[in-house]
N, CA and C of each residue as an Amber inpcrd file, in Angstrom:
protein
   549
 142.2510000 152.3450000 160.4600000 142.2460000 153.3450000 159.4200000
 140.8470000 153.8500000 159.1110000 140.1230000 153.3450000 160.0150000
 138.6620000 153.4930000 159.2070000 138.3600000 155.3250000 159.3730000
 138.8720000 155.9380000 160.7780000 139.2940000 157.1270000 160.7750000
 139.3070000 158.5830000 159.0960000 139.5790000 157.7990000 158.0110000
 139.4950000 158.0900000 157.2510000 138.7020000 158.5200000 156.2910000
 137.5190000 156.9650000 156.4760000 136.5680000 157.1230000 155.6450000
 135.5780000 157.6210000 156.0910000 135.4660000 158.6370000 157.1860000
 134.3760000 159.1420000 158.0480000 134.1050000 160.1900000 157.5570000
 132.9000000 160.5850000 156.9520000 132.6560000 162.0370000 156.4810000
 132.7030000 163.1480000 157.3350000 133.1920000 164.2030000 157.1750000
 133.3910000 165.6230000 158.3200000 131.6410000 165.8830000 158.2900000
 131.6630000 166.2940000 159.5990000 129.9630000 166.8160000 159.8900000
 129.2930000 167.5340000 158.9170000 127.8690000 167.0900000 158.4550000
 127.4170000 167.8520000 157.1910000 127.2260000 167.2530000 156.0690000
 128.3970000 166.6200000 155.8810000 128.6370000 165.8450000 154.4870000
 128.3960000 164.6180000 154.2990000 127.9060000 163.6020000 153.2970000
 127.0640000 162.3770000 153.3100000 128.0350000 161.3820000 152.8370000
 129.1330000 162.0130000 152.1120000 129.6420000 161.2560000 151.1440000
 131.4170000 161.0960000 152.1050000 131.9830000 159.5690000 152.1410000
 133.2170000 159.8790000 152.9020000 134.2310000 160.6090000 152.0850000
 135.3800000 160.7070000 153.1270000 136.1630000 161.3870000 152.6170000
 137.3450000 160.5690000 151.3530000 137.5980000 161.0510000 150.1130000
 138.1850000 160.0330000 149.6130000 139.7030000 160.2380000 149.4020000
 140.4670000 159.3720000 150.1690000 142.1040000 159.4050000 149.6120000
 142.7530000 159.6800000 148.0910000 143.3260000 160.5050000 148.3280000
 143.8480000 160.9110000 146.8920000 145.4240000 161.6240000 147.3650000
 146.6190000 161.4970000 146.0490000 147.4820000 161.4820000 146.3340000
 148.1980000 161.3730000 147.9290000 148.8430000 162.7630000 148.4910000
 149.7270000 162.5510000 149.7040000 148.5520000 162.1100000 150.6870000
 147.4890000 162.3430000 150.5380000 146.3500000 162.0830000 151.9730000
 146.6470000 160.5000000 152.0460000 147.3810000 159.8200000 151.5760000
 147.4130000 158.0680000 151.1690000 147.9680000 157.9040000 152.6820000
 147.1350000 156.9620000 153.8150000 148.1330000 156.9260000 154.4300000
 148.9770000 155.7570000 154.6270000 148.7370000 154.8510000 153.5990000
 149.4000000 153.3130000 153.5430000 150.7510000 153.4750000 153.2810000
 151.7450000 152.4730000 153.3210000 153.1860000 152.4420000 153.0560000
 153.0860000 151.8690000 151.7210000 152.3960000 150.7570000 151.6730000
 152.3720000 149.6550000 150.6960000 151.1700000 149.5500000 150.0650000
 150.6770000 149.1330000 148.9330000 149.1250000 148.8080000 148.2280000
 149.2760000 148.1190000 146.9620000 148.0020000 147.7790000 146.4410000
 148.4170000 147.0980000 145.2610000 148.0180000 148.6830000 144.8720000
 148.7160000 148.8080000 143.4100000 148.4850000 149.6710000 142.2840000
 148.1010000 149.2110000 141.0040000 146.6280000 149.7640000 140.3670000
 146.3620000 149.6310000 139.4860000 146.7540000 150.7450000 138.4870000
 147.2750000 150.4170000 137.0630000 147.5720000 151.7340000 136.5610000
 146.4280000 152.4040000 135.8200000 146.9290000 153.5950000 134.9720000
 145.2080000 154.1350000 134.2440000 144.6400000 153.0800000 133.5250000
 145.7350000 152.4170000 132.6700000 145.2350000 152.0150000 131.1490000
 144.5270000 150.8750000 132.1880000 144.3490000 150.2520000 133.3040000
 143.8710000 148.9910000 133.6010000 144.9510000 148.0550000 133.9590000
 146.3840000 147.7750000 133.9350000 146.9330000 146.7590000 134.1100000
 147.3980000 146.8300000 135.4110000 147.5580000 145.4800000 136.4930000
 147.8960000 145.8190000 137.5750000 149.0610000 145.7090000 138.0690000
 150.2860000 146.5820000 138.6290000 151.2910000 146.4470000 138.5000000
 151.6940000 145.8650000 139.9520000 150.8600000 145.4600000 141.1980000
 151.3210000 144.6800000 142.1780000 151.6490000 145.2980000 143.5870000
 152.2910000 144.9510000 144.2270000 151.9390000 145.6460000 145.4010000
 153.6270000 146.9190000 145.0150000 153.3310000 148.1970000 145.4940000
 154.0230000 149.5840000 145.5900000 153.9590000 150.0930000 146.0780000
 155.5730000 150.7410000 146.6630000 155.2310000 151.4530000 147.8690000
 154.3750000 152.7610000 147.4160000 154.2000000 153.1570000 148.6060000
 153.4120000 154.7070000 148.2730000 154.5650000 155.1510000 147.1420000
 155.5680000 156.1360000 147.7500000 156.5760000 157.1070000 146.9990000
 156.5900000 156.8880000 145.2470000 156.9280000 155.5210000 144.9320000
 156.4980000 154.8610000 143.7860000 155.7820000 155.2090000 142.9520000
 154.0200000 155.0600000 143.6210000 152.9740000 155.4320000 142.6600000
 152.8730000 156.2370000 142.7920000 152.8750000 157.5480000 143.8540000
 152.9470000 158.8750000 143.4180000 154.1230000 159.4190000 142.3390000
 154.9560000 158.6720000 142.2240000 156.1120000 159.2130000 141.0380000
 155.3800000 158.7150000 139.7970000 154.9640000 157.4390000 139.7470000
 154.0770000 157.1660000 138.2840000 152.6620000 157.9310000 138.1600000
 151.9320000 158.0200000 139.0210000 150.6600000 159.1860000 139.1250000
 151.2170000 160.5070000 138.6760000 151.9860000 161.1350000 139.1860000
 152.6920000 162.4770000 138.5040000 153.2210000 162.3430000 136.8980000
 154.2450000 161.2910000 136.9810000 154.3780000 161.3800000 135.3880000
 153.7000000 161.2250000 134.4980000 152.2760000 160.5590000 134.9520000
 151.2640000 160.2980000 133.7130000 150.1270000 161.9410000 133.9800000
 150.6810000 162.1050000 134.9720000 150.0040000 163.9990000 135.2660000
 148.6330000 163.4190000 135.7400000 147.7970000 162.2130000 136.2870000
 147.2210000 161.9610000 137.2750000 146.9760000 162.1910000 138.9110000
 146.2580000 161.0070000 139.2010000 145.7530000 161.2220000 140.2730000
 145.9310000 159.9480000 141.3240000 146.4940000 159.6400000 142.3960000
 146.7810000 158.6500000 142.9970000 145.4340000 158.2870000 143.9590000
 144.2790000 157.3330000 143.7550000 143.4800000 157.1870000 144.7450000
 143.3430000 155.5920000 145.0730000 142.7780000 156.0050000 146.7130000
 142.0980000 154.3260000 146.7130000 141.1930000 154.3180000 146.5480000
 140.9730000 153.0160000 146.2580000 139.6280000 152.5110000 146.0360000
 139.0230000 151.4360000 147.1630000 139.7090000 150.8440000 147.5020000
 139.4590000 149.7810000 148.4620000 140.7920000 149.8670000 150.1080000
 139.9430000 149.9950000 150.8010000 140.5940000 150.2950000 152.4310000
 141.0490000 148.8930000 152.9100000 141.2510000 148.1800000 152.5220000
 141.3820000 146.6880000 152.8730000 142.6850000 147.1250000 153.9750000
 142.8210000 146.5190000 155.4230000 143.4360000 146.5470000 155.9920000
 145.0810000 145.6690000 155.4550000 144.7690000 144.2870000 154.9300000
 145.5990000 143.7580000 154.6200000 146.3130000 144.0050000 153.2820000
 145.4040000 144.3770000 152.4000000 145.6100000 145.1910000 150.6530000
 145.3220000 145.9740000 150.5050000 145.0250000 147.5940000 150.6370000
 144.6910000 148.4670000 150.2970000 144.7350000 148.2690000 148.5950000
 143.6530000 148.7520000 148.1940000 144.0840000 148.6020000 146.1430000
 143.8280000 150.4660000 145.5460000 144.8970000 151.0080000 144.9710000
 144.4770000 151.8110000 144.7840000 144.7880000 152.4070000 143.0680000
 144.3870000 153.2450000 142.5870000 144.5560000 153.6780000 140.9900000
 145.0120000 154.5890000 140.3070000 145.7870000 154.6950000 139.5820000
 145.7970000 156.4530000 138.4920000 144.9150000 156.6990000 138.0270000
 144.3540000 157.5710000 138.4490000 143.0100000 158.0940000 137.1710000
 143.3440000 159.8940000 137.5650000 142.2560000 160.0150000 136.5690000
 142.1150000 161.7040000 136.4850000 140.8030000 161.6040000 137.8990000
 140.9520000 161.6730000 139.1190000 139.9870000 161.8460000 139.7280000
 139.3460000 162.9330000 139.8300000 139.4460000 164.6190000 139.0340000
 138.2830000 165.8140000 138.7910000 137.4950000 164.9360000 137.6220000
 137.8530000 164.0290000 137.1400000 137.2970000 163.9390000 135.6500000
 136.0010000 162.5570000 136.2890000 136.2970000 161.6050000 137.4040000
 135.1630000 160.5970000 137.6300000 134.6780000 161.1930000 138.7760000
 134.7470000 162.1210000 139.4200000 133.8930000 162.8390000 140.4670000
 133.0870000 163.6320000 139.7930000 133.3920000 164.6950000 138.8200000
 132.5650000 164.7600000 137.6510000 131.2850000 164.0130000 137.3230000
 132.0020000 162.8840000 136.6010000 130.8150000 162.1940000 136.1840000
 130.3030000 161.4520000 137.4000000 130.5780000 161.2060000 138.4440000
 129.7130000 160.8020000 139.4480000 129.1030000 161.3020000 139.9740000
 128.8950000 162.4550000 140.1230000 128.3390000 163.9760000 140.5040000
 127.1350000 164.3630000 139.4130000 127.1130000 164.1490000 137.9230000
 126.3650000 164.0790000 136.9840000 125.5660000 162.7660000 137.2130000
 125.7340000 161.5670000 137.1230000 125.1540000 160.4580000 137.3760000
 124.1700000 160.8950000 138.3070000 124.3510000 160.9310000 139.5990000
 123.7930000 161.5990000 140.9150000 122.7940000 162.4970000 140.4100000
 122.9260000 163.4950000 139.8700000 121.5920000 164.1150000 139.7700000
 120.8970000 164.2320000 138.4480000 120.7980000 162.8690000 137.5390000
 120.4350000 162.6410000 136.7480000 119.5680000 161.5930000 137.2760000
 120.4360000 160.9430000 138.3050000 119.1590000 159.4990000 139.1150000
 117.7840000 160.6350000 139.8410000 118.7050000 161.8770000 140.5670000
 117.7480000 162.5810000 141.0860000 116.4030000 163.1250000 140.6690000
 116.8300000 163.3090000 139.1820000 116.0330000 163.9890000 138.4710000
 114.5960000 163.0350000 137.7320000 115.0870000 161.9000000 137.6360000
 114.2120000 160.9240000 137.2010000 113.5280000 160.1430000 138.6540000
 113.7850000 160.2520000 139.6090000 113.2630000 160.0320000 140.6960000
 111.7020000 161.1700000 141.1700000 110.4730000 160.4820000 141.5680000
 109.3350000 160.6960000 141.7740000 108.7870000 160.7760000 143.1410000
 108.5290000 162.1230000 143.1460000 108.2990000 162.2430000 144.3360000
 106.6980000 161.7490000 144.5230000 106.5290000 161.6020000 145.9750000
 105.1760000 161.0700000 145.5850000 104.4270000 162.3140000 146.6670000
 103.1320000 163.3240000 146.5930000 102.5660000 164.2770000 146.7820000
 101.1460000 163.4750000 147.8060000 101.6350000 163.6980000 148.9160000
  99.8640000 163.2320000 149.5360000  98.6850000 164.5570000 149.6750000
  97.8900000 164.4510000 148.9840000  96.6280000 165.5490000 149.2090000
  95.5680000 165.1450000 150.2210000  95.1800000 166.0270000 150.7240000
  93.9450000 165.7010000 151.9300000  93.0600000 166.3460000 151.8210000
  91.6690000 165.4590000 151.8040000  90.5030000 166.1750000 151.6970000
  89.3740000 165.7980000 152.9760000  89.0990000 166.4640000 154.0720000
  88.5740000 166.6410000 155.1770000  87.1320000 166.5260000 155.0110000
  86.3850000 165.6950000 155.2810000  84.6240000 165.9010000 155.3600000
  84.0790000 165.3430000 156.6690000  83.1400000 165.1840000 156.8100000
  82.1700000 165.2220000 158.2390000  81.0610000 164.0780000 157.6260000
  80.4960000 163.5610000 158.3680000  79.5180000 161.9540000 158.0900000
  78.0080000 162.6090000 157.8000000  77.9090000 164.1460000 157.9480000
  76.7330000 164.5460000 157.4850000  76.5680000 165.1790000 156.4320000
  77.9980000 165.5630000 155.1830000  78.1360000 166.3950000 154.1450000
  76.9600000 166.2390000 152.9750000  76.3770000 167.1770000 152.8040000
  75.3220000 167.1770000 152.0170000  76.1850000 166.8800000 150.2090000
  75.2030000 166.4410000 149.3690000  75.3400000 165.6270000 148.1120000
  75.9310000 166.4390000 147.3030000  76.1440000 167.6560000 147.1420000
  76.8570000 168.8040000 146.4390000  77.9650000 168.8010000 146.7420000
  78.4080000 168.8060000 148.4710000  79.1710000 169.4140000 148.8490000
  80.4660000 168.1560000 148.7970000  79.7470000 166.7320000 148.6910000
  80.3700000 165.3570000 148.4760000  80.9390000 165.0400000 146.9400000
  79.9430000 165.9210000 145.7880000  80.1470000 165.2830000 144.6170000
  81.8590000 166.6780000 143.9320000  81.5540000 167.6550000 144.8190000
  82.5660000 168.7090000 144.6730000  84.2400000 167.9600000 145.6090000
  83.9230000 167.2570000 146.4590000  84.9610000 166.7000000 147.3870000
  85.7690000 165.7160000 146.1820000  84.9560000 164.6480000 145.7350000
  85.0430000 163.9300000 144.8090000  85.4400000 164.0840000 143.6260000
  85.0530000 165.1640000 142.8970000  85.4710000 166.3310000 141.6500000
  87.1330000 166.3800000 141.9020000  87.1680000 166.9080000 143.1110000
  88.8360000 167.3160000 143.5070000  89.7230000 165.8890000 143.9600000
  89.4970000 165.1660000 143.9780000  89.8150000 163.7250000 144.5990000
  90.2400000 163.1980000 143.2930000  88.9790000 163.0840000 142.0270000
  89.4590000 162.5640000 141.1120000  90.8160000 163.5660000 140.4510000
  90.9440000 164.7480000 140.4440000  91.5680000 165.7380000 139.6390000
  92.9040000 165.2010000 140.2710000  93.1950000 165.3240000 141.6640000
  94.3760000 164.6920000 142.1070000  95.0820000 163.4130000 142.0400000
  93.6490000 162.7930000 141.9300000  94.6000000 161.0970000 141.3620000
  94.7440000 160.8140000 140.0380000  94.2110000 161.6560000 139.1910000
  94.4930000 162.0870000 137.5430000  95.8950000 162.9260000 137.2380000
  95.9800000 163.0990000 138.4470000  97.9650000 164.2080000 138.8040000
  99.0420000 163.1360000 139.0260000  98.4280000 162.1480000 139.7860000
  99.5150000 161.2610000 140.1380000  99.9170000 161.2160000 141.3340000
  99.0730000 162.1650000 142.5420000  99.3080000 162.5460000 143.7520000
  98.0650000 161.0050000 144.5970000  98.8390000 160.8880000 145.8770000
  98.0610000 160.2410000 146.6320000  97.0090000 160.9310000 147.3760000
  95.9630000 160.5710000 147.4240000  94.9170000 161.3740000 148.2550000
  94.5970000 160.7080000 149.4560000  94.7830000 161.6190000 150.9840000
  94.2310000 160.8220000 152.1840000  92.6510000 161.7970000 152.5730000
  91.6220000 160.8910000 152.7750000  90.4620000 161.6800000 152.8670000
  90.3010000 161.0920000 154.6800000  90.0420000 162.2790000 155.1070000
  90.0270000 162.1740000 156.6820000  88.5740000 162.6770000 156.8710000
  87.4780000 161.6960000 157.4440000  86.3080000 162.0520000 158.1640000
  86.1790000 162.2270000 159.7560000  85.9890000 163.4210000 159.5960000
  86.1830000 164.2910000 161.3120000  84.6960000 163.7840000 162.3760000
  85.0180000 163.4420000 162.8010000  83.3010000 163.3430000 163.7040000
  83.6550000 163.9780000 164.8860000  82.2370000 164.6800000 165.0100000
  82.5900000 165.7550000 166.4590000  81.0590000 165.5600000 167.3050000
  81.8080000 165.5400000 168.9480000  80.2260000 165.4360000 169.4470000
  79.5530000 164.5600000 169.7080000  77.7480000 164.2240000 169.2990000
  77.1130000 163.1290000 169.3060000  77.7460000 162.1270000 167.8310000
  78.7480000 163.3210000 166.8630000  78.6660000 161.8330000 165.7020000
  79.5780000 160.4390000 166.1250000  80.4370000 160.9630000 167.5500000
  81.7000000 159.7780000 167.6080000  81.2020000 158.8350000 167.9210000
  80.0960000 158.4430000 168.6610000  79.7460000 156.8120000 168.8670000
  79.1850000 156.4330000 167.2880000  79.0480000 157.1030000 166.5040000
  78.4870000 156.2140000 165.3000000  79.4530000 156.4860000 164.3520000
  80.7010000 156.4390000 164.8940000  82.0830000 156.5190000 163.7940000
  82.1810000 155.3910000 163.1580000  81.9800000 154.0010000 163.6150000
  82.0070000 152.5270000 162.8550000  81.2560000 152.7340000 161.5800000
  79.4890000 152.8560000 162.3440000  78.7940000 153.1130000 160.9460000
  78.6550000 154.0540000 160.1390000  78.9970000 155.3040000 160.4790000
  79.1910000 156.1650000 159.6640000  79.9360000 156.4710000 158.4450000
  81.2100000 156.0330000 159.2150000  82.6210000 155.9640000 158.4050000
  83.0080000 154.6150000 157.4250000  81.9310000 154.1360000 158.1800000
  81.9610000 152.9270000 156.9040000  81.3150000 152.8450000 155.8400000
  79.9050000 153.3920000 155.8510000  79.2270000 154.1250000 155.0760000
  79.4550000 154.9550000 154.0540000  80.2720000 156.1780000 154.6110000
  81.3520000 157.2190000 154.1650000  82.1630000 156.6770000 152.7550000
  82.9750000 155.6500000 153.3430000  84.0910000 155.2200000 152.7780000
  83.6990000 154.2260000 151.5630000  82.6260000 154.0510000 152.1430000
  81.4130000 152.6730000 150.7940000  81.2230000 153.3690000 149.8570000
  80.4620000 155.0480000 150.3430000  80.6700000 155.6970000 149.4070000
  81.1330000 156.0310000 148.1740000  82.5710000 156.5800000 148.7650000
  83.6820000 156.8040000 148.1580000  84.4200000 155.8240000 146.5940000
  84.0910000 154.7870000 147.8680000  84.7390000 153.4370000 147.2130000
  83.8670000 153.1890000 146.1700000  82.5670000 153.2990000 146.0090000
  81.8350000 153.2510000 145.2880000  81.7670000 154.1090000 144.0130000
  82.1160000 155.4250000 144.4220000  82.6270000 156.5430000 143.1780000
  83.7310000 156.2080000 142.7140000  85.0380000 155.9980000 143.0490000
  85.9510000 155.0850000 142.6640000  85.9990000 154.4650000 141.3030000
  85.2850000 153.6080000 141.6910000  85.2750000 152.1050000 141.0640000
  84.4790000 153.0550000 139.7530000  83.5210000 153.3220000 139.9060000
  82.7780000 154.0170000 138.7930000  83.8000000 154.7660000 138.0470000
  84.7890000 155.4440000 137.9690000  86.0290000 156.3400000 137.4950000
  86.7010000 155.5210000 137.3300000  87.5910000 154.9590000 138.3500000
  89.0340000 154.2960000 137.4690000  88.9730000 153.3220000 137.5230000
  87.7320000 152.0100000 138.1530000  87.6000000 150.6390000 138.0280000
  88.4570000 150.4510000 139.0010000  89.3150000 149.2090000 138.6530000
  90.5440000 148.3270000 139.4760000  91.7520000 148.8220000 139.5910000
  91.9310000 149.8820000 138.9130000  93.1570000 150.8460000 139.3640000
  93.6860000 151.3400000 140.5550000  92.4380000 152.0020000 141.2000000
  92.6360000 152.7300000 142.2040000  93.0490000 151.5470000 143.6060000
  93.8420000 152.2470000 144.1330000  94.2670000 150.9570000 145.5330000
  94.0040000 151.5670000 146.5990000  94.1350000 151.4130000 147.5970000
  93.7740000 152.0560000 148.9640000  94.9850000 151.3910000 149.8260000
  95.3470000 152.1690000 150.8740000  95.9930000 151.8300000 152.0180000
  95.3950000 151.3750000 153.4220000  95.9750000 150.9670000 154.2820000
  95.5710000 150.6510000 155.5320000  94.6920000 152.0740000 156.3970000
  93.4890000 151.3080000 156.7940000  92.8390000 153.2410000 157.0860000
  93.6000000 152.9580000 158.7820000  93.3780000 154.4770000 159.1530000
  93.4740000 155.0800000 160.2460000  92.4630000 155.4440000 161.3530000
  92.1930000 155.1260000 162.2710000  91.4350000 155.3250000 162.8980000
  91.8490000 156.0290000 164.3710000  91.1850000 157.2090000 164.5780000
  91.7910000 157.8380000 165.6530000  90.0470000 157.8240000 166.9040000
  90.2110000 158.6470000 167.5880000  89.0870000 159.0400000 168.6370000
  87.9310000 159.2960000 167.7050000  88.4560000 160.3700000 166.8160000
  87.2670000 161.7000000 166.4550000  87.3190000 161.5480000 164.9640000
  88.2720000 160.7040000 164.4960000  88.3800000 160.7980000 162.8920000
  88.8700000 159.6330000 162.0980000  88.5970000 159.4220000 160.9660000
  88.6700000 158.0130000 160.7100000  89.3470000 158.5920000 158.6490000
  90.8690000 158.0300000 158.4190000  91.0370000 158.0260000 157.5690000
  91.8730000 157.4060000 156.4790000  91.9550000 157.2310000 155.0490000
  92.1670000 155.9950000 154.9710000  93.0940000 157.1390000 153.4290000
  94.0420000 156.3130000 152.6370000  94.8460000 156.8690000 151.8060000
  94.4160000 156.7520000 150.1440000  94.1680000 157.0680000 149.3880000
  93.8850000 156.1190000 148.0350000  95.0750000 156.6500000 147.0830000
  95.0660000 156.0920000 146.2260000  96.2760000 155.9450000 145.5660000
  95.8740000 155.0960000 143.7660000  96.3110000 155.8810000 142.3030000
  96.3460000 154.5720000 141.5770000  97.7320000 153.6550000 141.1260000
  97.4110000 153.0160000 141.1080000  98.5410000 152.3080000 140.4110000
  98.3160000 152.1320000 139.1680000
């Protein structure tokens, strides 16, 4: 039966049995108010689902028990549908910013890099700062970029102290970069 619970292409959410789509003979039935009235054939609970002007669904695919319920199912797809983008809405995205410099950036052009570095981690955004070396600077990418980053780390600490965290850096051929982040 699992045939059933397979969402059609597109869609995330499976497909859910409700009244005639039932394809069991037999199930337990739970009624609205909560009490459980035991195992019924299909025909059955669709005659008690209609007279209470409900909705016949399952809830559980159990090969051996299927369990299924009366409810108003427009009325908890509803609110499950509200739930859903109320989690969405309180959910945080997290924004990575990148700021690009070179191992020879003159002291203006570093304290302006830095200016914008702090403004973004005062946003709540992660910042990845990537130092490019081109040329004669790539054999002195170790010391450079370590230098660089001492820097950095050093302005840091001066601003937000023990807050600020860093990630695992990156190191490529030509460029060396590392993530910061506060917590």
């Amino acid at each position: 039966m699992s045939e059933h619970s397979q969402a059609p292409r597109g869609h995330s959410e499976p497909v859910v049995l409700i009244n005639e789509k039932i394809p069991y003979r037999t199930f337990q039935l739970i009624s609205h108010d909560g009490k459980n009235l035991g195992q019924v054939t299909r025909e059955e609970a669709l005659r008690l689902a209609r007279e209470a002007n409900l909705d016949l669904v399952i809830l559980s695919e159990k090969e051996d028990s299927p369990v299924a319920k009366i409810m108003d199912f427009g009325r908890v797809a509803y609110a499950k549908k509200k739930q859903q983008a109320a989690a969405r809405k309180k959910q945080k995205t997290i924004h990575v910013k990148e700021l690009q410099l070179g191992p020879k950036i003159g002291e203006h052009d570093f304290q302006t890099k830095m200016n914008r570095m702090n403004d973004f981690l005062k946003d709540g955004n992660h910042v990845k700062i990537v130092i490019n070396f081109r040329g004669r600077e790539v054999p002195s990418r170790d010391t450079k970029g370590a230098e660089m980053f001492d820097r950095i780390d050093l302005f840091l600490s001066g601003i937000f102290g023990a807050t600020v965290q860093r990630e695992k850096d990156s190191k490529a051929t030509n460029s060396w970069s590392r993530v910061y982040y506060i917590k």
